[in-house]
Each structure stands twice: as C-alpha cells, then as structure tokens.
Backbone as CSV, one residue per row, in Angstrom:
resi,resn,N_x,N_y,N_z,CA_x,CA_y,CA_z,C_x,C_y,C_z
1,UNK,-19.357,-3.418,-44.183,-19.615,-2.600,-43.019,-20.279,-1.299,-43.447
2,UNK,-21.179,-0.897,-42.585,-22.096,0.619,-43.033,-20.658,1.939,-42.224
3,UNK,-21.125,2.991,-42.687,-20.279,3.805,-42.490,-21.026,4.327,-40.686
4,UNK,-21.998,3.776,-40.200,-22.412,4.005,-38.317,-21.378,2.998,-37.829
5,UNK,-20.375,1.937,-38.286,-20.044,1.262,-37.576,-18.773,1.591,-37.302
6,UNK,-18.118,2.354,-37.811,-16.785,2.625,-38.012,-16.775,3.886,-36.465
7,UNK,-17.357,4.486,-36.855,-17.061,5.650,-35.481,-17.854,4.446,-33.954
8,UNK,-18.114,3.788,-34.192,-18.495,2.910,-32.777,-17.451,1.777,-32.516
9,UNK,-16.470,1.319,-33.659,-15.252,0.813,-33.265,-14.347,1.812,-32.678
10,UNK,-14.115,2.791,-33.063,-13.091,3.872,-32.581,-13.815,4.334,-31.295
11,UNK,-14.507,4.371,-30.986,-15.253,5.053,-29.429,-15.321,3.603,-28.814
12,UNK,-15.031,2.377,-29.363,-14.952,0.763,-28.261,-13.307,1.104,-28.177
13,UNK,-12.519,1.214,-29.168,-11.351,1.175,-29.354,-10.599,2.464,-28.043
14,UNK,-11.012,3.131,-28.233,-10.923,4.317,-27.483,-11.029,4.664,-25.899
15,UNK,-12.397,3.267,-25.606,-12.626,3.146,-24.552,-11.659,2.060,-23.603
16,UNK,-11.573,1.116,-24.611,-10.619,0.108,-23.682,-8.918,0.416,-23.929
17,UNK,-9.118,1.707,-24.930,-7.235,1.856,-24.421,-6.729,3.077,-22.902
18,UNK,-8.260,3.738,-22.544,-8.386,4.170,-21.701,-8.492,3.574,-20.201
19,UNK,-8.871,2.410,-20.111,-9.079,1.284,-19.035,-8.028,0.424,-19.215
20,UNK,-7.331,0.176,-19.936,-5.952,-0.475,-19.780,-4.906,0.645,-19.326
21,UNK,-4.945,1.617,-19.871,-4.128,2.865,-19.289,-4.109,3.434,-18.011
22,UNK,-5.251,3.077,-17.479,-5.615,3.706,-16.059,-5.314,2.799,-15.199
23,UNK,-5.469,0.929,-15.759,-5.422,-0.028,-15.108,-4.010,-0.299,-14.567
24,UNK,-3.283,-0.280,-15.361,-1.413,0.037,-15.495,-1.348,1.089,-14.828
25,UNK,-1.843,2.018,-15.048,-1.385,3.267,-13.932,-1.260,3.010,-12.394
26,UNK,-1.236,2.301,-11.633,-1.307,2.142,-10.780,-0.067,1.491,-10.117
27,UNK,0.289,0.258,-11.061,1.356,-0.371,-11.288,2.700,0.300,-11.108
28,UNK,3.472,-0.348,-10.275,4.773,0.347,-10.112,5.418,-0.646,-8.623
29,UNK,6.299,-0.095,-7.961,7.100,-0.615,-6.963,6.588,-0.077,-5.523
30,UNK,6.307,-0.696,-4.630,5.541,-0.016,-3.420,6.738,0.268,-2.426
31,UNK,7.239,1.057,-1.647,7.970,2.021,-1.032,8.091,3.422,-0.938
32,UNK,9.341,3.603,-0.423,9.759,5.330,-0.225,10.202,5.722,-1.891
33,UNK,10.207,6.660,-1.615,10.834,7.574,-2.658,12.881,6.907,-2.788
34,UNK,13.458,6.636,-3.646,14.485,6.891,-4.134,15.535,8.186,-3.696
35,UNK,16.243,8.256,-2.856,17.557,9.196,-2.836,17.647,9.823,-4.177
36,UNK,17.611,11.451,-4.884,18.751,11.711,-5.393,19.790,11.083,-5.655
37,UNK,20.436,11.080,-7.117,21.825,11.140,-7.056,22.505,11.936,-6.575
38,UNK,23.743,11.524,-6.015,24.735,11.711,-5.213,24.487,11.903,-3.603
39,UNK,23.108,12.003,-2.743,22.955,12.326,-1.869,23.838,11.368,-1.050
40,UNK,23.593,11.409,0.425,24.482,10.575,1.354,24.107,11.108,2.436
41,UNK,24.490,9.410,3.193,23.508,9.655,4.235,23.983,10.977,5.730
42,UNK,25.256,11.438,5.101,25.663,12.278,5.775,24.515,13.373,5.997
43,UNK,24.022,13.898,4.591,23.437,15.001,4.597,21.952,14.868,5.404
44,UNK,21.466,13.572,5.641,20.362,13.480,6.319,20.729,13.775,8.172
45,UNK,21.803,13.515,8.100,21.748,13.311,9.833,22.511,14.881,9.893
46,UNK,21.536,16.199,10.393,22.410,17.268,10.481,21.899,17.314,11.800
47,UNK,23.102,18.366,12.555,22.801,18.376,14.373,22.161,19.344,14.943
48,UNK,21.196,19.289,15.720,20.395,19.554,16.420,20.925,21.134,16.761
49,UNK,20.268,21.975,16.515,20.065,23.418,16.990,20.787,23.303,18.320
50,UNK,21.713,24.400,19.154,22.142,24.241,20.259,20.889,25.136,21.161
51,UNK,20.220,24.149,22.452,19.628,24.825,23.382,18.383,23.200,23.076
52,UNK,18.289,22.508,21.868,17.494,21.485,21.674,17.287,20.459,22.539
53,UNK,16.537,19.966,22.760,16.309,18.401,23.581,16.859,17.888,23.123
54,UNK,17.163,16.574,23.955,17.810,15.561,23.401,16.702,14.605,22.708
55,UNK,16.957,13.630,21.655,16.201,12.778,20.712,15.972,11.452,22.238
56,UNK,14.611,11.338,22.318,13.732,10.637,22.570,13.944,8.814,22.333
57,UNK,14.393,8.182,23.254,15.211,6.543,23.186,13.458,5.942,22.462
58,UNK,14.543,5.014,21.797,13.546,4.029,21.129,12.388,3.660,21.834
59,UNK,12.557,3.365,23.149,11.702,2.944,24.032,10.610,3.686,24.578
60,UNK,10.976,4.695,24.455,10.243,5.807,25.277,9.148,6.476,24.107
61,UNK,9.421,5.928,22.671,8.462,6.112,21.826,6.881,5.733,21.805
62,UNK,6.110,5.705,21.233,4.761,4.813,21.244,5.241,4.325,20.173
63,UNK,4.569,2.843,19.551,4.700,2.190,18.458,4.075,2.594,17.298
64,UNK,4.458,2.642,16.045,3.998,3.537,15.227,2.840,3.022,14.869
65,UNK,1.574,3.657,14.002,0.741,3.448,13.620,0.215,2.467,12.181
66,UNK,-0.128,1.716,12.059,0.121,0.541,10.759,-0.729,1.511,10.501
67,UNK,-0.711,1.792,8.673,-2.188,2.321,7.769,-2.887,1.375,7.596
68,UNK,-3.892,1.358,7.014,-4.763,0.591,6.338,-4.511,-0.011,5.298
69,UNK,-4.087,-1.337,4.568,-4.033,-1.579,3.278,-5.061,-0.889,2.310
70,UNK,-4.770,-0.365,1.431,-5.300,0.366,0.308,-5.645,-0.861,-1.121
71,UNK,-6.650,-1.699,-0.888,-6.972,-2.370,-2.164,-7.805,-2.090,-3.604
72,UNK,-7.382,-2.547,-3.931,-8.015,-1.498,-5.605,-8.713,-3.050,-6.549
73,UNK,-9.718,-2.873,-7.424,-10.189,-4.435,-7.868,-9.221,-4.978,-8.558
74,UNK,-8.495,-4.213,-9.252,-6.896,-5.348,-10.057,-5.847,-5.484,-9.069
75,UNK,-6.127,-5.716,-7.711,-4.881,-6.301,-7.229,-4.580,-7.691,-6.973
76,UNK,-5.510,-8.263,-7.613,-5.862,-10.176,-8.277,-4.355,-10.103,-8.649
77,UNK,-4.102,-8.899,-9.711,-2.675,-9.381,-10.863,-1.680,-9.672,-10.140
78,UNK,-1.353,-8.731,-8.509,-0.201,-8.827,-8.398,-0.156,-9.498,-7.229
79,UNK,-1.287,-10.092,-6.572,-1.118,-10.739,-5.266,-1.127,-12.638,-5.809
C-alpha cells in the first residue's frame, strides 16, 4: 500500500461510522415520555382553581387531530 491510501481508508472509515451513527439515531421506542420515579397519578389530577369552569364532557369535544406519519428512508428496518 502507498502511504495516499491510508488517510482515504480513515476518511471511508470515518464516513460510514458516521452514517451508521446517525442511522441508529433515530431508533428507539415510539410514545410519551416515561413518568419520573416515584410520581403518581395523584399528582397529575390537581383541582381546578375555585371560580373555574367546569371540564368539558367527552362529547362535547371535537375529535382530536391525527398528525401526519413522519417517514424517514430506513424505516424498511422496522416496518
């Protein structure tokens, strides 16, 4: 090997540990965020300011809005 070939393995080498790194980055579990430890669901439901409306019946809501699926070109791997 000539000594031009050695710095063009490390800049190939370099390049595809950067595109596997970014490619994985993405990767993970799709949902909400995780609770804290110790939280409970007490602490989420606190009561309404006195003088407040009352909370709005299921019905009387509009239906929520779906997003858009968000596809990326490596989602071949996980579908």
């Amino acid at each position: 090997m000539s000594s031009m070939s050695d710095p063009r393995l490390v800049r190939i080498a370099v390049i595809g540990a950067l595109v596997a790194a970014l490619g994985l980055a993405g990767c993970g579990r799709k949902g909400g965020l995780d609770p804290p430890p110790g939280a409970t669901a007490a602490a989420d439901q606190a009561a309404p300011p006195p003088g407040a409306a009352p909370p709005a019946s299921p019905d009387a809501l509009p239906p929520p809005v779906q997003p858009l699926p968000r596809r990326t070109p490596i989602d071949w791997l996980i579908d």
